[in-house]
C-alpha positions in Angstrom: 44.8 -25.6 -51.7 46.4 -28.5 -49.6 44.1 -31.0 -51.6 46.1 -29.5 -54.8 49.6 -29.4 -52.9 48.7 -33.1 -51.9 47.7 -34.4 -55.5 51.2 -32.8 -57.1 53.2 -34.0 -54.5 51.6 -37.8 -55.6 52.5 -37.0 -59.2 55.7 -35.8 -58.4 56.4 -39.4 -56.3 54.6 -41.3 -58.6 57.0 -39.8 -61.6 59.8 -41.0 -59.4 58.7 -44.2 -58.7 57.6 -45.0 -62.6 61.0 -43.7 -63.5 62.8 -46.1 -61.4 61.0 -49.3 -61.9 60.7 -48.3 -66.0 65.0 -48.3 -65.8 65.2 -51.8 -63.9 62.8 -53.3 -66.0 64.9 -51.9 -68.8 68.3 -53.1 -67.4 66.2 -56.1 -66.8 66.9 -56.3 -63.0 71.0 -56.1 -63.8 71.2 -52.4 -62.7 71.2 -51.8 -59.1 68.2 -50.8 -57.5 69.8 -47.5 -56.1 71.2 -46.6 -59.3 67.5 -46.5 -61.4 66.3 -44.6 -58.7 69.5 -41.9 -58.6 69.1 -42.0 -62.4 65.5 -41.3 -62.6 65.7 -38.3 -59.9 68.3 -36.2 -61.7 66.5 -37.2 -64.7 63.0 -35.3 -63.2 65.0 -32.7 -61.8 66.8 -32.0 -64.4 70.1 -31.8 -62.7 71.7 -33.7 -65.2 75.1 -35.2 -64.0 75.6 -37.9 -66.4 74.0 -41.5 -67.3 74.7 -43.4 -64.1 73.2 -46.6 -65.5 74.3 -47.3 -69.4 71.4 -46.3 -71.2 72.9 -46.3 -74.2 73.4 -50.0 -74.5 69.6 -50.8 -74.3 67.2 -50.1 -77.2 64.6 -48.2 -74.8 66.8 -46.8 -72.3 66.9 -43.1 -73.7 63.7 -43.0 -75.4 62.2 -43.8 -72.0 64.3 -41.3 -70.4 63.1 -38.6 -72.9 59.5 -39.5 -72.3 60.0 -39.7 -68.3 62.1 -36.2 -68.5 58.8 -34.8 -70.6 56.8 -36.5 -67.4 59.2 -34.9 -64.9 59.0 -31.9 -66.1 55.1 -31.4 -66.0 55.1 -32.8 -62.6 58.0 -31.3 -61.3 56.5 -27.8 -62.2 53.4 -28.3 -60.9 54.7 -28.9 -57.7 56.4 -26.0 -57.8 53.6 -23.8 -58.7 51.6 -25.2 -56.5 53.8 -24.8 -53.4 54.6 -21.3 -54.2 51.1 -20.4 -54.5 50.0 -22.3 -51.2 52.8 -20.2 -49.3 52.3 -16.7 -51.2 48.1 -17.2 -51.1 48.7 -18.4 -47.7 50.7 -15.4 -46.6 48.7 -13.2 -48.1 45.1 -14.8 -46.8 47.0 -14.0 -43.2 47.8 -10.4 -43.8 44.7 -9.3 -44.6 43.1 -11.2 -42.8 45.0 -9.7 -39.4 43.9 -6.3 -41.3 40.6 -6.7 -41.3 40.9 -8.4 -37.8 43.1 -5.2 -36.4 40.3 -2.5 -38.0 37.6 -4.6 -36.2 38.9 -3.5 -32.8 39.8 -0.2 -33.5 35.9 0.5 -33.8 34.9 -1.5 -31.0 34.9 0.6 -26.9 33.4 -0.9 -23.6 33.9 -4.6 -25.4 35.3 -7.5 -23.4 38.5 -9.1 -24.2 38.8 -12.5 -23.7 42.7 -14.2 -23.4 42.4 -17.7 -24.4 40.0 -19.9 -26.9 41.0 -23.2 -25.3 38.7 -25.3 -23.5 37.6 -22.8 -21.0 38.0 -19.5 -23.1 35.8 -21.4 -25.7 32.7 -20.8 -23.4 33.3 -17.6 -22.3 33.4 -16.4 -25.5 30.4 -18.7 -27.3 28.2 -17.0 -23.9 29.4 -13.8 -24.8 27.9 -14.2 -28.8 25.1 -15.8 -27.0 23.8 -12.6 -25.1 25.5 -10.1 -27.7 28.2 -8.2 -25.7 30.9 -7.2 -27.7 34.2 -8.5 -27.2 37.5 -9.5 -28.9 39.4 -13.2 -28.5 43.2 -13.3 -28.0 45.2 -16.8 -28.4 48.0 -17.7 -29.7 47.1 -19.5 -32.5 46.0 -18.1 -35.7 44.6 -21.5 -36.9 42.0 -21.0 -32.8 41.9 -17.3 -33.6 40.4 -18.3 -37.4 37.8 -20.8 -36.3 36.3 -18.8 -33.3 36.0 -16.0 -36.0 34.5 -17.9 -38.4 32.4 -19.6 -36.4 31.0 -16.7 -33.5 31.8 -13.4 -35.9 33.9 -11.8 -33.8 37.2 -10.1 -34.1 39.9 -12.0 -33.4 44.3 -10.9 -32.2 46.9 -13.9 -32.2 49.7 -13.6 -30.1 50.7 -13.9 -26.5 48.0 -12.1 -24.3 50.8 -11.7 -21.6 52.8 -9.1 -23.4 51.7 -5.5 -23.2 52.1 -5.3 -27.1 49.0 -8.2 -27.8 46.9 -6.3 -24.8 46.9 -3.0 -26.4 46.0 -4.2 -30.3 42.7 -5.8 -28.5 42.0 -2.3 -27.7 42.4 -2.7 -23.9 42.8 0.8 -23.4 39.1 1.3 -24.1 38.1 -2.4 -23.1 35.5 -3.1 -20.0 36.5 -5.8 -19.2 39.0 -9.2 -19.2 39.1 -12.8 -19.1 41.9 -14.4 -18.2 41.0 -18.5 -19.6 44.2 -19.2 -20.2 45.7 -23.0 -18.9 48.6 -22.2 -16.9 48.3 -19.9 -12.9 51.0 -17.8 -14.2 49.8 -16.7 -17.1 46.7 -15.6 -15.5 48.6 -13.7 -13.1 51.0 -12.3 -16.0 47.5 -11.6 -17.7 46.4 -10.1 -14.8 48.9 -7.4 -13.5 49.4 -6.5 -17.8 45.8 -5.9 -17.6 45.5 -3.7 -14.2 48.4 -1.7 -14.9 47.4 -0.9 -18.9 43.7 0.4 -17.6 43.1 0.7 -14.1 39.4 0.6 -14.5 39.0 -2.5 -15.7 36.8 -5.5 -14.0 39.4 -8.6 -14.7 38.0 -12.1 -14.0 40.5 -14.6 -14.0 40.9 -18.9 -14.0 42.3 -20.4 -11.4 43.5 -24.1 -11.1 45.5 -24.5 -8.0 43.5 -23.3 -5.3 46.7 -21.3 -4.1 46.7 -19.1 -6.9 43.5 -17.1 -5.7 45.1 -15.0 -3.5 47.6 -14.1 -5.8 45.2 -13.6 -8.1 43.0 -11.1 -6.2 46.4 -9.6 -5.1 48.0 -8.8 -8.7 44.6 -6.9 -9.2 41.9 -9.5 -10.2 38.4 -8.5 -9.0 37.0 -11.8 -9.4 38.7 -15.6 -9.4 36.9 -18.9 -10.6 38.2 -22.0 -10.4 36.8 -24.9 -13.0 37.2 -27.5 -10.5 35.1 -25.9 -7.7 32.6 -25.0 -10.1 32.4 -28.7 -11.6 32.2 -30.2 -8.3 29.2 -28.1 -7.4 27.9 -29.1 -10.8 28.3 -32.7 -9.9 26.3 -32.2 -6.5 24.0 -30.2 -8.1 23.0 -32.7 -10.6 22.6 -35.4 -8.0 20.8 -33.2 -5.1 18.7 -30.7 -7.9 18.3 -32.2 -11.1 15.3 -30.4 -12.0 16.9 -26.7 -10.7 19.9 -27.9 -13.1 17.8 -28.8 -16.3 15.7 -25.6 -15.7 19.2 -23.8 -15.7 20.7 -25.6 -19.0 17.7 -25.2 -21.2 17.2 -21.3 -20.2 21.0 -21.3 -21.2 20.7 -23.5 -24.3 17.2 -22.3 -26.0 18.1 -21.7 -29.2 14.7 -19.9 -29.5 15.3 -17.4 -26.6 18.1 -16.3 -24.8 17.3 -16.0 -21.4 19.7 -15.1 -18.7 20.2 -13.7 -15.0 21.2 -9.8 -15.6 21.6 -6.7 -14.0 20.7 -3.3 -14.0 22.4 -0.5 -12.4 20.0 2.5 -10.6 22.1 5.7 -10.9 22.0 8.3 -8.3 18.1 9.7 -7.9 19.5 13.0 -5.8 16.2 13.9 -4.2 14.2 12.4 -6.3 13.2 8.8 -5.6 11.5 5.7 -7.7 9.6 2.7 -7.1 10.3 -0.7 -8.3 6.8 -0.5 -10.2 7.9 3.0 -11.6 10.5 0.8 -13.8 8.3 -0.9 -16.4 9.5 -4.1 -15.7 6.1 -6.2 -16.9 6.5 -3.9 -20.0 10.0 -5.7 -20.6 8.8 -8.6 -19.8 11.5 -9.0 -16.9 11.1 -11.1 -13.4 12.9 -9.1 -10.5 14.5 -11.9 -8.8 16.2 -9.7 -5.8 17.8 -5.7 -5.1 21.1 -5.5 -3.9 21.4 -2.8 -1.5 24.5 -0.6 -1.0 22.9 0.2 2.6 25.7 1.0 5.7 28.7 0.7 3.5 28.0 -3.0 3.0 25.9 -4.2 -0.2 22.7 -6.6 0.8 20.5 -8.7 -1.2 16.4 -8.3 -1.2 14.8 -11.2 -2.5 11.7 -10.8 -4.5 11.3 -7.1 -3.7 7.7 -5.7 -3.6 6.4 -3.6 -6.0 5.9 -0.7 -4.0 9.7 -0.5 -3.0 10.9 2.9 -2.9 14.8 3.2 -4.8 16.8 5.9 -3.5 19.5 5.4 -6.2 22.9 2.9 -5.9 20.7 -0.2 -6.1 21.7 -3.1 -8.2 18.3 -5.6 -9.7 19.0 -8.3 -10.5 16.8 -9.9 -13.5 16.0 -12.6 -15.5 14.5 -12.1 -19.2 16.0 -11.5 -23.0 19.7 -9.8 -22.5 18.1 -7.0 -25.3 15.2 -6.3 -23.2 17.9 -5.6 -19.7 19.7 -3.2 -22.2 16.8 -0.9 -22.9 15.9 -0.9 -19.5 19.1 -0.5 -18.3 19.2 2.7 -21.0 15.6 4.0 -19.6 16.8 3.6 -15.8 19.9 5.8 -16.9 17.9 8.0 -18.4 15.5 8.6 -15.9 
């Protein structure tokens, strides 16, 4: 559509400019400049206020002007279809597009919201795809909102993510999480206290530029903060210090083959019953335990490369690396008992 605006707006000019140049060569080059061109534009739009250049006097001034009004016309309307079509399609596309977008999230419950598809939202959201969590993006612009959609599949809200309003059509209500990615402190912290207060039980995890703004971050109900700069300058060190720990790291995240990531699995409460690490059927799953975290005295501890013969009393947390599917059914067998 924009090609087809583009091409009658070029006809449309071109008419114009034929128009006047066809009345100065006609007047040859006596008529002012202005006038030809005045002439030939109420000419195309068929305003009609008069004959400001005597065509009358010349033996191809109205015949021309018959055959550039026939020109106008053809031009002129296609413009005019074509503009009203581009904004009546357009308005339409957005409509039901939003639709389809809005009955997305109604079916979706314990999906992630994400606030922000710029240059840090953009990752969260292509990781999220990645493993297959569900979640919704929120930005303010459709033409962001469009792309990601198009692109990752996912539903998509446009609008502010600081007003409650935006919050609640992304479903937070029944949402597990948030992201705040947005660019500026405040609208994290906005983000932030909108999100705590609309579902208490929400995990929120939001950016942080100025160093500062952590506190007030954790403060206004944030459970987790991370700051891009921090974790680009541990990049940087990392690169230099560890290069093979960091190309390990990049092609488990980037293999388009399989999708390999650090997980975890929640042990529910065994009452009196207890379990062992090699009761799980973690070599069935094809899982490496990498370490247990321990919610031992009140304060949770980490167990690296627990033994087999581990006995879980229930309230643990393993963390494991393998296919994010292959974590879900375990996860759904641990629950299950």
């Amino acid at each position: 559509m924009p090609r087809r605006l583009l091409l009658a707006s070029l006809a449309v000019l071109s008419t114009i400019v034929i128009g006047t140049a066809g009345y100065w060569g006609i007047g040859g080059g006596q008529w002012p400049l202005g006038d030809c061109l005045y002439q030939a534009v109420i000419g195309i739009t068929t305003v009609g206020f008069g004959e400001i250049v005597p065509l009358g006097e010349t033996a191809f001034g109205r015949p021309f002007t018959i055959v550039l009004l026939a020109g106008g016309m053809v031009s002129a309307g296609w413009f005019v279809t074509t503009a009203a079509a581009f904004l009546i399609e357009g308005e339409l596309s957005g409509l039901t597009w939003r639709k389809r977008m809005n009955t997305q999230v109604k079916k979706l419950a314990g999906h992630y919201i994400v606030c922000g598809g710029g240059s840090t939202g953009i990752h969260c959201v292509r990781e999220l795809a990645a493993i297959g969590a569900p979640f919704v993006v929120v930005d303010r612009s459709e033409e962001v909102a469009r792309t990601i959609t198009r692109d990752l599949g996912c539903p998509a809200v446009v609008g502010d993510a600081t007003h409650d309003e935006v919050l609640v059509e992304a479903g937070i209500e029944r949402a597990r999480g948030v992201i705040s990615a947005l660019t500026e402190d405040k609208d994290n912290l906005f983000v932030t206290v909108t999100a705590r207060a609309l579902n208490p039980a929400l995990r929120i995890v939001a950016k942080a530029i100025d160093p500062r703004a952590d506190g007030k971050l954790r403060r206004a109900g944030a459970d987790s903060v991370v700051s891009p700069n921090m974790i680009g300058g541990l990049r940087l060190v990392s690169e230099m210090v560890r290069p093979e720990v960091v190309t390990f790291l990049d092609v488990m995240l980037r293999d388009k083959d399989r999708t390999l990531r650090i997980e975890e699995v929640q042990v529910p409460p065994c009452g009196a019953r207890t379990r062992r690490i090699c009761d799980l059927g973690l070599e069935r799953h094809k899982l490496l335990l990498l370490a247990v975290k321990d919610p031992a005295g009140g304060e949770r501890r980490l167990h690296y490369n627990p033994a087999p013969e581990r006995v879980l009393g229930g309230g643990e947390t393993l963390i494991v690396l393998g296919e994010p599917e292959r974590v879900r059914q375990l996860s759904l067998e641990v629950a299950a008992g």
